[in-house]
Each structure stands twice: as C-alpha cells, then as structure tokens.
Short mmCIF file of the C-alpha atoms (twelve columns), coordinates in Angstrom:
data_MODEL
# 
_entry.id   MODEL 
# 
loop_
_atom_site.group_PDB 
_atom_site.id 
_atom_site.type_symbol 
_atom_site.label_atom_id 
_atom_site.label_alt_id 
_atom_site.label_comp_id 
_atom_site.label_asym_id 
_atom_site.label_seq_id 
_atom_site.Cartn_x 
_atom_site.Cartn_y 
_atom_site.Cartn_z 
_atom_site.pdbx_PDB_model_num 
ATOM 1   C CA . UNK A 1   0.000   0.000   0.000   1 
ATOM 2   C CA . UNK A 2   2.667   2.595   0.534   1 
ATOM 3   C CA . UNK A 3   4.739   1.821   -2.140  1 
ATOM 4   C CA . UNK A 4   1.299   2.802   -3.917  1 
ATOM 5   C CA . UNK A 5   1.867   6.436   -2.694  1 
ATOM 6   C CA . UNK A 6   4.890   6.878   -4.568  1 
ATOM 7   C CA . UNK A 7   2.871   7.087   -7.810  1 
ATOM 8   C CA . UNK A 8   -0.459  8.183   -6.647  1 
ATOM 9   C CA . UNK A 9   -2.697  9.057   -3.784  1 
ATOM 10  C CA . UNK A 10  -4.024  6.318   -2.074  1 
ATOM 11  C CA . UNK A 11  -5.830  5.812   1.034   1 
ATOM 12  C CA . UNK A 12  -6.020  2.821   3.742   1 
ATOM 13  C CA . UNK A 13  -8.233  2.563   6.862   1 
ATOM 14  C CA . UNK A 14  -6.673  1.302   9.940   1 
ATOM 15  C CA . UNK A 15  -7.399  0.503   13.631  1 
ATOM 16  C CA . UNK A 16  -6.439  2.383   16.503  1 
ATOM 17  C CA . UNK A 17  -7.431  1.597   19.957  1 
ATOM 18  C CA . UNK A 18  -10.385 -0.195  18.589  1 
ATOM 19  C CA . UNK A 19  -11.143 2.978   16.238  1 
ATOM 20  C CA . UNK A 20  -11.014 3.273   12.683  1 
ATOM 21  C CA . UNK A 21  -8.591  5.533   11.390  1 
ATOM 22  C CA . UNK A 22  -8.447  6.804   7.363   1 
ATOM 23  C CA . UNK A 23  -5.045  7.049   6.250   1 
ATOM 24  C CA . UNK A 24  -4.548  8.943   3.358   1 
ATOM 25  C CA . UNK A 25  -0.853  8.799   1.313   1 
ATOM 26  C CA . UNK A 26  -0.464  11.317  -1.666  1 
ATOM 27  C CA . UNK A 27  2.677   11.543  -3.551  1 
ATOM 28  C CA . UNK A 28  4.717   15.177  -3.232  1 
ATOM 29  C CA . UNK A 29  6.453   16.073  -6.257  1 
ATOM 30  C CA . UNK A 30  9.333   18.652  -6.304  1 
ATOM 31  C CA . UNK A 31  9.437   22.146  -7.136  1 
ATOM 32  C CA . UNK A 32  12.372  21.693  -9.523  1 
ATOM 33  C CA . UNK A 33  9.728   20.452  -12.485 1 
ATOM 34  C CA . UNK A 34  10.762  17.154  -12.500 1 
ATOM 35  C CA . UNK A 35  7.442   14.546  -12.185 1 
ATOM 36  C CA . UNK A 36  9.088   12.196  -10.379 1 
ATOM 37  C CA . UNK A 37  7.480   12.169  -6.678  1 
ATOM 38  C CA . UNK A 38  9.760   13.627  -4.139  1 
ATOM 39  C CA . UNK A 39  8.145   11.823  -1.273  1 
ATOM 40  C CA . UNK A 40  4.349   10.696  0.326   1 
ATOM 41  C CA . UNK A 41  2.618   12.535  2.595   1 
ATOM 42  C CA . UNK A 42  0.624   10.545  4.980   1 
ATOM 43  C CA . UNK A 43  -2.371  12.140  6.872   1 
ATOM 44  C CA . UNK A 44  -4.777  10.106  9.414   1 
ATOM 45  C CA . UNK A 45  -7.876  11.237  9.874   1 
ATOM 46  C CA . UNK A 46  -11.319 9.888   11.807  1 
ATOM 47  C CA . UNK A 47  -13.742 8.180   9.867   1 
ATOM 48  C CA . UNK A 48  -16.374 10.292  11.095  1 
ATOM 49  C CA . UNK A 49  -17.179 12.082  8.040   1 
ATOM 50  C CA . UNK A 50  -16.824 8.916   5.550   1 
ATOM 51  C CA . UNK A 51  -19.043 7.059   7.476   1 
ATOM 52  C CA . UNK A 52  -21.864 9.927   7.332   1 
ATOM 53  C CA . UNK A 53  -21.460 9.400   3.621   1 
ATOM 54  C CA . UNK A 54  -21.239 5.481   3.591   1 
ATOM 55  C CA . UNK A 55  -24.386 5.441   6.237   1 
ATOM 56  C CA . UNK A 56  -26.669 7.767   3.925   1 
ATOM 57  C CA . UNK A 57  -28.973 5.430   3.212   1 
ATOM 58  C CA . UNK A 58  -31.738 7.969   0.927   1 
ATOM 59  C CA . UNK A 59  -32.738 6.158   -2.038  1 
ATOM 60  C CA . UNK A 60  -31.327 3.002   -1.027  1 
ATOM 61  C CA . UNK A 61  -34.420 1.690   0.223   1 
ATOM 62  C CA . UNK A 62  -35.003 -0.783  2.902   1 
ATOM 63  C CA . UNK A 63  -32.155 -3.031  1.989   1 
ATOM 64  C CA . UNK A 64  -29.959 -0.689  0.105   1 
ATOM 65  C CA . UNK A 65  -26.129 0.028   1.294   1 
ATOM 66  C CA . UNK A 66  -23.133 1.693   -0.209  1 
ATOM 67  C CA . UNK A 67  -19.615 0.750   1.412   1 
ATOM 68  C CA . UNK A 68  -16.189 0.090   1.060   1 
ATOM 69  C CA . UNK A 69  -13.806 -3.050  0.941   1 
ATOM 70  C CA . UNK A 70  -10.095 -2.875  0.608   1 
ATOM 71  C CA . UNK A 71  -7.379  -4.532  -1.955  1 
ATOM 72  C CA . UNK A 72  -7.132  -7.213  1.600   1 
ATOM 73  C CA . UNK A 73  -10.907 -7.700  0.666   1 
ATOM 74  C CA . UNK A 74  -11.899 -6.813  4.158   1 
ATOM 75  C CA . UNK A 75  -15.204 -4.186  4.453   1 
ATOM 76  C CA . UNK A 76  -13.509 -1.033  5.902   1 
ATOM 77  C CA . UNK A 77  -16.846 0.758   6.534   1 
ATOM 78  C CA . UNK A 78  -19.567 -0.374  8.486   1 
ATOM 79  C CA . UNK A 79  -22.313 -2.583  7.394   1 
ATOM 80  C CA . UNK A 80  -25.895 -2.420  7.254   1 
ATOM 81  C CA . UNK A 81  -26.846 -6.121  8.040   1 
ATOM 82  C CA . UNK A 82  -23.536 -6.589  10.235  1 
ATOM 83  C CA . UNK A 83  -22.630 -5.300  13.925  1 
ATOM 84  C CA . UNK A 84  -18.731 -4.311  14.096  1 
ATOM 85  C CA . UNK A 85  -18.493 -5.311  10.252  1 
ATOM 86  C CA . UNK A 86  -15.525 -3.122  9.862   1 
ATOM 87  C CA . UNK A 87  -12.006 -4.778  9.500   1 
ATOM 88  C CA . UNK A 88  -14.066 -8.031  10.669  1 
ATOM 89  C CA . UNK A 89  -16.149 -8.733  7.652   1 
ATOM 90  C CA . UNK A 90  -14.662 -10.545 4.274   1 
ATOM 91  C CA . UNK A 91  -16.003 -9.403  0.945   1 
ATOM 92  C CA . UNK A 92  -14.830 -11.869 -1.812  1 
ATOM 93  C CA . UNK A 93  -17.328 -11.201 -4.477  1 
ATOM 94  C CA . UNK A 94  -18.015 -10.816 -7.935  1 
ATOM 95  C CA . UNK A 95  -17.213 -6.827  -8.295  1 
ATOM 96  C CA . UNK A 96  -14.071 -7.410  -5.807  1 
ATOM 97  C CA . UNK A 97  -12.737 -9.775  -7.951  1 
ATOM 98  C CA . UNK A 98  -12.808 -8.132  -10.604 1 
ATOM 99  C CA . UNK A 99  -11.760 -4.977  -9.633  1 
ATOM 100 C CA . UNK A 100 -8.456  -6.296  -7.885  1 
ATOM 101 C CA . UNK A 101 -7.822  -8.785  -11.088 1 
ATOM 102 C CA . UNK A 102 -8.874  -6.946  -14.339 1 
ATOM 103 C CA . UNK A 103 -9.301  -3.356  -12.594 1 
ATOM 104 C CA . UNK A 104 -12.795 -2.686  -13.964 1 
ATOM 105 C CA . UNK A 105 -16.505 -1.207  -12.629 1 
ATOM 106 C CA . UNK A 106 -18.926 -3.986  -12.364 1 
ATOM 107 C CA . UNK A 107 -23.024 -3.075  -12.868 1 
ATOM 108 C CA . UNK A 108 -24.773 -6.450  -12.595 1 
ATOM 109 C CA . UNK A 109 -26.871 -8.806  -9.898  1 
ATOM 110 C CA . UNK A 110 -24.490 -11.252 -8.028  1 
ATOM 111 C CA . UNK A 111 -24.407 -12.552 -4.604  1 
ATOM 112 C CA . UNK A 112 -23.226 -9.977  -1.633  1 
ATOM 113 C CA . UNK A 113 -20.937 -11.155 1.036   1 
ATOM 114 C CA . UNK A 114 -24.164 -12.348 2.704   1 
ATOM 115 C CA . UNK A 115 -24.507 -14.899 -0.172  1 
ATOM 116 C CA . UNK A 116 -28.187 -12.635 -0.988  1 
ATOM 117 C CA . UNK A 117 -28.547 -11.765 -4.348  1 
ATOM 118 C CA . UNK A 118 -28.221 -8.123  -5.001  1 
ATOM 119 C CA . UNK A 119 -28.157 -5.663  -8.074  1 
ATOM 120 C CA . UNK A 120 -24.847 -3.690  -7.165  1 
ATOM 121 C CA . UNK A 121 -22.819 -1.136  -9.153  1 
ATOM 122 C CA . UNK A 122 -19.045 -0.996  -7.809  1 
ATOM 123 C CA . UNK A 123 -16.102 2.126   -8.261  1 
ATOM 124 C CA . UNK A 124 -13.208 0.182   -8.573  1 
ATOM 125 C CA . UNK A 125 -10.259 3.127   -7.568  1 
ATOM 126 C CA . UNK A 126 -7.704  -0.354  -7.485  1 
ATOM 127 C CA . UNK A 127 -4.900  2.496   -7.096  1 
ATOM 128 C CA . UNK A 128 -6.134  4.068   -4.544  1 
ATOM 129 C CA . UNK A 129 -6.741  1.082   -2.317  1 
ATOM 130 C CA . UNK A 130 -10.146 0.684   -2.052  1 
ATOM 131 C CA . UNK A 131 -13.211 -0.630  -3.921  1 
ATOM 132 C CA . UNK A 132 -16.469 1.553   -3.509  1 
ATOM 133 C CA . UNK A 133 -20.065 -1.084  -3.193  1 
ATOM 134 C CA . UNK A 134 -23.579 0.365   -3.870  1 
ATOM 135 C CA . UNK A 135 -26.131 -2.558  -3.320  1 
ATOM 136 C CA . UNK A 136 -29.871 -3.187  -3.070  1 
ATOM 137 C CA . UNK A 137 -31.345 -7.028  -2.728  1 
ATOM 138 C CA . UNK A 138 -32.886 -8.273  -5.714  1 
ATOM 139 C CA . UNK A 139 -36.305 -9.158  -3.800  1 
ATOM 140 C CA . UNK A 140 -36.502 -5.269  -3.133  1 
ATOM 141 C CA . UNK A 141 -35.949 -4.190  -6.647  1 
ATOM 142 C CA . UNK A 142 -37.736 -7.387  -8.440  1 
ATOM 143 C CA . UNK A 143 -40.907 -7.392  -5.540  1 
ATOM 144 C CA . UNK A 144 -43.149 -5.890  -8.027  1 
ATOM 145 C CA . UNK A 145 -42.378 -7.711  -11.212 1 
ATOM 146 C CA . UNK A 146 -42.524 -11.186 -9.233  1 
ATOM 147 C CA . UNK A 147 -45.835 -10.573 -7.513  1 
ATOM 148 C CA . UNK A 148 -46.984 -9.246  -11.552 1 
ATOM 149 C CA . UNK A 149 -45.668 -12.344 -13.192 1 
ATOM 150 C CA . UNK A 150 -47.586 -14.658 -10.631 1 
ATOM 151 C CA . UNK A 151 -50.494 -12.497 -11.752 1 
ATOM 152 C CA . UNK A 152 -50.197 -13.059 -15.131 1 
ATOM 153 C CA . UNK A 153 -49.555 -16.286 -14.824 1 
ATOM 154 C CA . UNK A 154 -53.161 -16.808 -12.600 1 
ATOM 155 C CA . UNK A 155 -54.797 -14.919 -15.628 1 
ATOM 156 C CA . UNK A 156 -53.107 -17.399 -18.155 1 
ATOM 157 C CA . UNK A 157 -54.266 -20.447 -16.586 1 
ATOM 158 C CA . UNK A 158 -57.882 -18.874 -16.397 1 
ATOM 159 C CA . UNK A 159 -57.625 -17.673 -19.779 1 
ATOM 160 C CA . UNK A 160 -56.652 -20.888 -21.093 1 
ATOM 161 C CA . UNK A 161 -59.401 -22.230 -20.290 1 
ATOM 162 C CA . UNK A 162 -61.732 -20.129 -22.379 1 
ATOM 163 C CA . UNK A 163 -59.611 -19.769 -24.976 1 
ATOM 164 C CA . UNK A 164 -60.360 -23.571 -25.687 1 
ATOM 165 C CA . UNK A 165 -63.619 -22.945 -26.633 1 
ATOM 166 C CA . UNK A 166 -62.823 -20.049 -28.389 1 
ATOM 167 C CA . UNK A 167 -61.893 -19.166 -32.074 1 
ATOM 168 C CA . UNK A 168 -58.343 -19.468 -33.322 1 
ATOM 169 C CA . UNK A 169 -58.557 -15.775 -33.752 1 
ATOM 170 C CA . UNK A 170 -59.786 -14.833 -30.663 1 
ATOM 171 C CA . UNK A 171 -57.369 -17.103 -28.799 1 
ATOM 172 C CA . UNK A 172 -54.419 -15.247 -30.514 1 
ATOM 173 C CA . UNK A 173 -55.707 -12.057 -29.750 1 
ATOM 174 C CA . UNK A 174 -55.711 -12.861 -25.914 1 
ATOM 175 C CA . UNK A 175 -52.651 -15.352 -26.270 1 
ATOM 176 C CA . UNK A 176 -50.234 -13.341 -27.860 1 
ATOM 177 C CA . UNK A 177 -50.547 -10.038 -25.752 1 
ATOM 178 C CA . UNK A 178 -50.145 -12.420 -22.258 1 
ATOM 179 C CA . UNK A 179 -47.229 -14.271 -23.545 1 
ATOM 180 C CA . UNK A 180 -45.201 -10.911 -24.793 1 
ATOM 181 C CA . UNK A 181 -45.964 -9.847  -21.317 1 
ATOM 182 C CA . UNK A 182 -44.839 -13.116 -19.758 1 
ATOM 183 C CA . UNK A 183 -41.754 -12.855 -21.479 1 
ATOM 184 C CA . UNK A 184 -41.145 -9.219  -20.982 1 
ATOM 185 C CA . UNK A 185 -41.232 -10.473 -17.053 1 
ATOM 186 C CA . UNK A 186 -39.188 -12.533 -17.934 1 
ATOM 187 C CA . UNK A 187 -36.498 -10.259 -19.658 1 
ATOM 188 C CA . UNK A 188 -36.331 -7.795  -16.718 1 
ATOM 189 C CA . UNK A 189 -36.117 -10.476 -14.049 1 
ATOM 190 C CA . UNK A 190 -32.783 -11.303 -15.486 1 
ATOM 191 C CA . UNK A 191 -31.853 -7.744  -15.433 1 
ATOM 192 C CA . UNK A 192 -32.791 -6.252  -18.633 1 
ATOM 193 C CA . UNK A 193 -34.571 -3.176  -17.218 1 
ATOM 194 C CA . UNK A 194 -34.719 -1.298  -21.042 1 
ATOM 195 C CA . UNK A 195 -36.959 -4.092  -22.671 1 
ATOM 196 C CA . UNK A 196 -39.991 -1.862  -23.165 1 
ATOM 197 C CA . UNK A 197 -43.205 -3.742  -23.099 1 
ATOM 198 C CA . UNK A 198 -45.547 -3.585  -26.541 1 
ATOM 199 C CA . UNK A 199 -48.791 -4.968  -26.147 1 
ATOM 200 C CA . UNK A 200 -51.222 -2.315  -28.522 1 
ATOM 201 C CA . UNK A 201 -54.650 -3.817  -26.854 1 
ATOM 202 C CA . UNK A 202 -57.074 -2.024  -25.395 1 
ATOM 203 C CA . UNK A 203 -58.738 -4.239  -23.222 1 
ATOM 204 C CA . UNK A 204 -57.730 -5.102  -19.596 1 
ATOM 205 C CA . UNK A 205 -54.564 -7.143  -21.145 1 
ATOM 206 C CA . UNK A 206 -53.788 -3.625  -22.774 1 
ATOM 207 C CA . UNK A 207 -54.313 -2.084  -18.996 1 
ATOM 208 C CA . UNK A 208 -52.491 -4.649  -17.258 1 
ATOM 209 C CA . UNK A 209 -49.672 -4.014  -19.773 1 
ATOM 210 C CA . UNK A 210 -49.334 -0.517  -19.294 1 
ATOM 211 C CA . UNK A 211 -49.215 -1.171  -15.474 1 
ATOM 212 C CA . UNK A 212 -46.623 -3.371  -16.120 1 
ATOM 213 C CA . UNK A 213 -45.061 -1.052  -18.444 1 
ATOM 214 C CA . UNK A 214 -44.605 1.638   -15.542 1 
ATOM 215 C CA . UNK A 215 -43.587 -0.944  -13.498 1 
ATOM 216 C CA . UNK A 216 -40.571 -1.539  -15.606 1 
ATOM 217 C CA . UNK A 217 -39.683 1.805   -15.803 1 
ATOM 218 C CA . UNK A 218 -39.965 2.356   -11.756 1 
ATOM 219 C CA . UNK A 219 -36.856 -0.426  -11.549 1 
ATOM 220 C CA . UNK A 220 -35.032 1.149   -14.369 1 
ATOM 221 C CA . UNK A 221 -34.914 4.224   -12.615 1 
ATOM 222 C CA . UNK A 222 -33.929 2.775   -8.878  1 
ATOM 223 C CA . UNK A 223 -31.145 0.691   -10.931 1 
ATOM 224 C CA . UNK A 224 -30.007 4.075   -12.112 1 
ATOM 225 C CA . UNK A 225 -30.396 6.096   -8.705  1 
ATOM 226 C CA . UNK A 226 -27.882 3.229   -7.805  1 
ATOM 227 C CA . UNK A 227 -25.075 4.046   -10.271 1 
ATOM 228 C CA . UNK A 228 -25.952 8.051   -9.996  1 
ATOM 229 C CA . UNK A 229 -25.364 7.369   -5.689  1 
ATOM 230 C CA . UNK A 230 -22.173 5.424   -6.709  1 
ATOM 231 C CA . UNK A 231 -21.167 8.637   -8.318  1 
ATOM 232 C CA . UNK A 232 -22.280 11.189  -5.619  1 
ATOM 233 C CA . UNK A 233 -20.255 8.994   -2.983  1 
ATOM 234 C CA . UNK A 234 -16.845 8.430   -5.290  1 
ATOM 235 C CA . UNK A 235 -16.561 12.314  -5.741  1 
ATOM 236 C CA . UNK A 236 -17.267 13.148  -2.022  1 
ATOM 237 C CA . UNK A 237 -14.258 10.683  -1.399  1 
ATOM 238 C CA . UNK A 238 -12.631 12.345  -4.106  1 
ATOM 239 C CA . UNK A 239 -13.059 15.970  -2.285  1 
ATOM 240 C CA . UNK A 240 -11.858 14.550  0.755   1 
ATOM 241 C CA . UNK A 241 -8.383  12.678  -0.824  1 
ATOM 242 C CA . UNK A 242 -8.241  16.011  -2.522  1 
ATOM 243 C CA . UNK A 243 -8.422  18.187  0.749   1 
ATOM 244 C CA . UNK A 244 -5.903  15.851  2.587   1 
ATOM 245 C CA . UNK A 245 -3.653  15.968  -0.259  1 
ATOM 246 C CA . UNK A 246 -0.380  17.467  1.072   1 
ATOM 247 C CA . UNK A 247 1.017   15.409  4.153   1 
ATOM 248 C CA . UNK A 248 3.861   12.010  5.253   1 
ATOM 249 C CA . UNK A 249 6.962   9.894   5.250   1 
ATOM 250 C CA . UNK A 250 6.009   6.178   4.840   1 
ATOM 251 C CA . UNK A 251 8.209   3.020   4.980   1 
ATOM 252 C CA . UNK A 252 7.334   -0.787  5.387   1 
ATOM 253 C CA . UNK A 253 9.207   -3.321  6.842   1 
ATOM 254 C CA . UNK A 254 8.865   -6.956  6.929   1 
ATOM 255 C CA . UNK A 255 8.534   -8.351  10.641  1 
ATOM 256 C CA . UNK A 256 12.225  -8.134  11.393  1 
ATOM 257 C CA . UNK A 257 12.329  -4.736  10.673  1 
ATOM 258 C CA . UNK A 258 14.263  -4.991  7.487   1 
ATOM 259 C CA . UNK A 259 12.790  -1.864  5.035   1 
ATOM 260 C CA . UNK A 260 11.206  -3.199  1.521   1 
ATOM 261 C CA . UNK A 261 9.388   -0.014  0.973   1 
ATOM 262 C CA . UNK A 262 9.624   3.762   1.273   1 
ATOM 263 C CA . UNK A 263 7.782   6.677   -0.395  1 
ATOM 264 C CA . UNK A 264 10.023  9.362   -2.537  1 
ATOM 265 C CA . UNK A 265 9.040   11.799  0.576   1 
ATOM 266 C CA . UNK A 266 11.235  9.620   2.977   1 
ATOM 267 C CA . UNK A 267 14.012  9.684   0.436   1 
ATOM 268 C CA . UNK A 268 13.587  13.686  0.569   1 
ATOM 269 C CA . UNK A 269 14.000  13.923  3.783   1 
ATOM 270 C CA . UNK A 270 16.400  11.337  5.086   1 
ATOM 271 C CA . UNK A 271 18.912  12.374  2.045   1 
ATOM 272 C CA . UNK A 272 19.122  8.820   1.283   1 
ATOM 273 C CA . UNK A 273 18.525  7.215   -1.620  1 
ATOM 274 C CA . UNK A 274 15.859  4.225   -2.176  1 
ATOM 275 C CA . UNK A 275 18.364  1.556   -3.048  1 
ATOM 276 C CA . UNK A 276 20.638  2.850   -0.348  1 
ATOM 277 C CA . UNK A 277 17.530  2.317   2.315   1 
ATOM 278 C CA . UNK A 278 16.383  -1.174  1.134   1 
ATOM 279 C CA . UNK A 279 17.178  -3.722  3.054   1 
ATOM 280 C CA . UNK A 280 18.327  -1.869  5.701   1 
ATOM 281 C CA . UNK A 281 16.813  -1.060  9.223   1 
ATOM 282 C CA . UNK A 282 15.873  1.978   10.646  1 
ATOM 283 C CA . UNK A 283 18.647  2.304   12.775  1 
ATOM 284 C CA . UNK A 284 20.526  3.797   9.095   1 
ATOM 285 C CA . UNK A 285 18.681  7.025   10.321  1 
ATOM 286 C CA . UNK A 286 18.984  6.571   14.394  1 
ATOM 287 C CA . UNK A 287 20.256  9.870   16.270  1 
ATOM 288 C CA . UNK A 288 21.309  8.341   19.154  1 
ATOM 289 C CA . UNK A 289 18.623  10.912  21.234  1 
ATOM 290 C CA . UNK A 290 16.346  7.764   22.107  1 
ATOM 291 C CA . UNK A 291 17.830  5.338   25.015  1 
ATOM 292 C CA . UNK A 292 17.834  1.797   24.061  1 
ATOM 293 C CA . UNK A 293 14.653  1.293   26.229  1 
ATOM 294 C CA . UNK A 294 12.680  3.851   23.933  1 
ATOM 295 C CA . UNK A 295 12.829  1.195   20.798  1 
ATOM 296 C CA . UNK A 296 12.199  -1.993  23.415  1 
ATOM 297 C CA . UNK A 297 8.909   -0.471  24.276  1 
ATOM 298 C CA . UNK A 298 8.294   -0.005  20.387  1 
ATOM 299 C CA . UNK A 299 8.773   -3.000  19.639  1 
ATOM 300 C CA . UNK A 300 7.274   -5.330  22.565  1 
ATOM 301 C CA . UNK A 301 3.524   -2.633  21.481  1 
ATOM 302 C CA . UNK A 302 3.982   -3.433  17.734  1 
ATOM 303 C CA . UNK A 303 5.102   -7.398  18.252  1 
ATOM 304 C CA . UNK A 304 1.911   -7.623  19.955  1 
ATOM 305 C CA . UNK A 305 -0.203  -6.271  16.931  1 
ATOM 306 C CA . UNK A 306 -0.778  -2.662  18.361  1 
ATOM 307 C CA . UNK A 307 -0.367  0.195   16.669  1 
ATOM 308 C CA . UNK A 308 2.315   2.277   18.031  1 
ATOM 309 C CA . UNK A 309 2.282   6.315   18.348  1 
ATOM 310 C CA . UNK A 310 5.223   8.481   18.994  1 
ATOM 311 C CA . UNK A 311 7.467   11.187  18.058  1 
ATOM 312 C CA . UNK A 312 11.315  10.412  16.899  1 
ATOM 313 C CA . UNK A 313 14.350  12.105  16.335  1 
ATOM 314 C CA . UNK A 314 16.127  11.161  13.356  1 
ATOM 315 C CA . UNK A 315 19.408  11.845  11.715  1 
ATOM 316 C CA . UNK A 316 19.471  12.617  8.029   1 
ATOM 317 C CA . UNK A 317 22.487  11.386  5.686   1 
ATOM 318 C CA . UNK A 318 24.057  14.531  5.500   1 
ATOM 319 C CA . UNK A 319 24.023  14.462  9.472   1 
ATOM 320 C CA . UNK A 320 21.286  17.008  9.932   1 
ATOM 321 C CA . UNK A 321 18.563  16.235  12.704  1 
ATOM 322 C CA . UNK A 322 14.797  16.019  12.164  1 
ATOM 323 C CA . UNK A 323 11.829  14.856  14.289  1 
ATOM 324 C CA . UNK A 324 8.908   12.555  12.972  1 
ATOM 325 C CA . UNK A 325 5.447   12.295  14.313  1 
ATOM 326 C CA . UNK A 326 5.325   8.394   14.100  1 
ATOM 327 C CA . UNK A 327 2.709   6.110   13.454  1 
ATOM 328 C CA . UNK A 328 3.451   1.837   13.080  1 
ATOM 329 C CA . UNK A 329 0.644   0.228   11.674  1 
ATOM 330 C CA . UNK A 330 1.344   -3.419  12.264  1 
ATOM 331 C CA . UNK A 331 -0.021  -5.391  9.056   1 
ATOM 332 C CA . UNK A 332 -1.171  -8.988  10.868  1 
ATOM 333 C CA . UNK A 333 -0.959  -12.441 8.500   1 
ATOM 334 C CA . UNK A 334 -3.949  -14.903 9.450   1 
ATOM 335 C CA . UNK A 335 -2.781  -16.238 12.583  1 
ATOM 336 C CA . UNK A 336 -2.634  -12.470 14.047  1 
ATOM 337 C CA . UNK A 337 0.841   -12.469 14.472  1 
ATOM 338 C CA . UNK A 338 2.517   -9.601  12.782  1 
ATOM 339 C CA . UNK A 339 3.909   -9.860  9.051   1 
ATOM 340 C CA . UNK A 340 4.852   -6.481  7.922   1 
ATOM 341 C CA . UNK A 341 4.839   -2.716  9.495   1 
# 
C-alpha cells in the first residue's frame, strides 16, 4: 500500500485503539519540475465524516447500502446487516474480484458477502486502495415484477381455459398479448430493465400491460439512482483525498524490521537514496537521542499487533537532525501475528 503512494494518492483505513482511522498517502512532487514524486505525505484522519457518507442510506431503500472493501478484501466501513463489520467482515465477491484482477466497474446482480442476491454497481479506484459497493437485494428491486408475473400467470391459466372454446382468432388475440408480457417479465427479471413492453390492446390485457409497463420503468430508474449514488459517494471521497492531499513519510518493513518499501518523501528527507535504504533497518537514520529502552517499548507494542504512536528524532544522511510524528501500523498475517509494518 505505501509503495502505492509513490505514484499516486491512495488511502487505507486502519485501527487504533479499537477505532477506525483513514489514512490517506499522496505523492509530493518537487518544485524543480521534475514529475518524479519527491516523497508521500501521509495524513490520518477519523472516519467520522466517511461514514456519514457510507451510512446515507436515501434512495437506497429498505435493503440498500453503499460501502467500502479494501485490496485485503476486508469491508472497511460499516455494514448495514452486520454489527462491528468493519475490519471483521470478508467481501470476496463478484465486483471485488474483478476490480483487484482486471481493474474494472462492475453493474450487474451477483451474490453480496451475505450470499443474498443483489443488483450492485461498484467504483473500482484499485490504485487508490479501495473498492467503492452500492447494493440493493434483488427481492426489493424485483418485488413488483414477481408478484406481476404470478399475476399473469393466474390470468393465463384462467384464460386458457376459455380460450379452448374459443376461435383461433380470438385465442391469438388474448394469447399473444399475455405471452409478450410473460416474457417481458421474464427479460427484466434477469436484469434487462430497457426491454420496453408492446402490447397495442385495449382491453384489460392492454391495462395490465401498461401497469406493467410503468412498473418496468420504476426499476429502471432505482437501478439508475444506484449508479448516480455510486457517483455522488466516489466524488465526495474524491473531495476529501483532494483536501488531505499534502502530508507524510512512509516506509514498510517486513517483521524483522528490514525496510522493503519507502515513499520518494522519505528519500527527501532522510537524504538517502531508495536503493541505499532497502534492506536496511531503521537504525541507518537513528540519532542516538532515544535510550535503548525507547525502541524496546516499540517493539514489545507493535510485536503484539498494536499500533504504536510516537514522536522520533532522526538523523538525516548529510548528518542534519529532524523529528517525525510516528505512526506503526502493524499489518497482521492470518494467525494475528505480525507480518509487515
């Protein structure tokens, strides 16, 4: 994820004393014109805000939620359905998947992470960390055309019935109109909201068609209040990268300590250069202010899976001394034992 900053802003959410944070990495370029980034700021902020997005629930329905799962596939907002979801809750499904392999938006019905089927729209933003979920269960949205096609289906049987001792005419006349309208429920049961329905009679099969028709056009619009809410929520994230965007050194280690990443903003200000600070510890940039006991207590809170906060003195290449407002995130593998930081 932080190597991720060196290229582009991207954005993780974290826990802190049992709160979720929002960590936010943009890359800083410098002022000499040249594109490459200089380093990654790194801002944390309270979720507060997000999750008055996430939770706004208007036009979602009864069953409707919007919310966010990481490139770790864990739900990093809260849930609807789910107490404590946060951090807790696996989403493996069909818009994740494809987001994280192939990189693209999905608009389709597919099962949720409660295995109910849904019609979802998803806003894969792969590079920024995260993939953004706006869902609504299929019973909701297909309520009306179900309890219609068991309608029609009662007036077919009945119909049948007289149409046997009816004309071949007249039984086309009724036949025809019910069966376009059967199949038309047919159609937009399996999703295809823009089949229009044409039945040109005037009776009560003409009626019942233009009921139906209206109907049809009633899901078409809550499938597109879906995507339009996707929308409205990717560019209020959007606002929010873009107001955070100017703020941190980042580095990750593997659980010994040994640094595989670091943004272009830690090369800036350490005076080192990245292939000078991989596979190296941090003790390349120690300043000798911090007793020995300092970095025990570090590393007996982040060995434990606890994220450490501090402030540390470091010493640049060139010998100059700087201070860092420090926060270890430690990343845990599935036994909860720490694999990276």
């Amino acid at each position: 994820n932080f190597k991720k900053g060196l290229d582009h802003s991207f954005l993780d959410f974290v826990l802190v004393d049992g709160t979720r944070k929002l960590i936010v990495l943009t890359p800083i370029t410098g002022s000499s014109g040249d594109s490459k980034s200089s380093g990654v700021i790194m801002a944390t902020m309270d979720t507060t805000i997000l999750d008055k997005i996430l939770l706004n629930r208007k036009g979602l329905g009864e069953t409707g939620e919007v919310y966010l799962v990481n490139t770790d596939k864990m739900m990093i907002s809260e849930s609807r359905f789910i107490k404590n979801a946060a951090f807790a809750q696996q989403v493996d499904t069909f818009p994740v998947q494809e987001c994280l392999a192939r990189g693209v938006d999905i608009n389709k019905s597919y099962p949720d992470y409660r295995s109910v089927p849904i019609v979802g729209f998803s806003y894969c933003a792969k590079d920024l960390g995260f993939v953004l979920l706006a869902e609504i269960d299929e019973a909701e949205i297909f309520k009306p055309i179900v309890s219609l096609r068991n309608e029609l289906l009662g007036i077919g049987i009945v119909l049948t019935g007289l149409i046997v001792a009816t004309t071949i005419v007249v039984s086309r006349g009724i036949t025809r109109p019910l069966l376009n309208l059967r199949d038309a429920a047919d159609r937009i049961g399996r999703g295809e909201f823009d089949h229009q329905i044409k039945v040109k009679s005037t009776d009560e099969i003409g009626d019942l068609a233009k009921q139906f028709e209206a109907m049809r056009k009633n899901v078409q619009e809550k499938n597109m209040n879906l995507n339009v809410l996707v929308k409205e929520r990717t560019k209020d994230l959007t606002d929010i990268m873009n107001a955070l965007d100017a703020t941190a050194i980042v580095a990750i280690t593997d659980k010994n300590g040994v640094i595989t990443r670091v943004n272009q903003k830690f090369v800036e200000i350490s005076g080192y250069q990245e292939n000078e600070l991989l596979g190296q510890n941090h003790r390349i940039l120690k300043s000798g202010y911090h007793p020995q006991e300092f970095f025990e207590n570090m590393w007996s809170v982040i060995t434990t899976g606890t994220i450490f906060e501090g402030e540390i003195k470091n010493r640049a290449k060139d010998g100059t001394y700087y201070w860092v407002k420090t926060t270890i995130v430690p990343f845990l593998d599935e036994s909860g034992s720490p694999e990276q930081y």
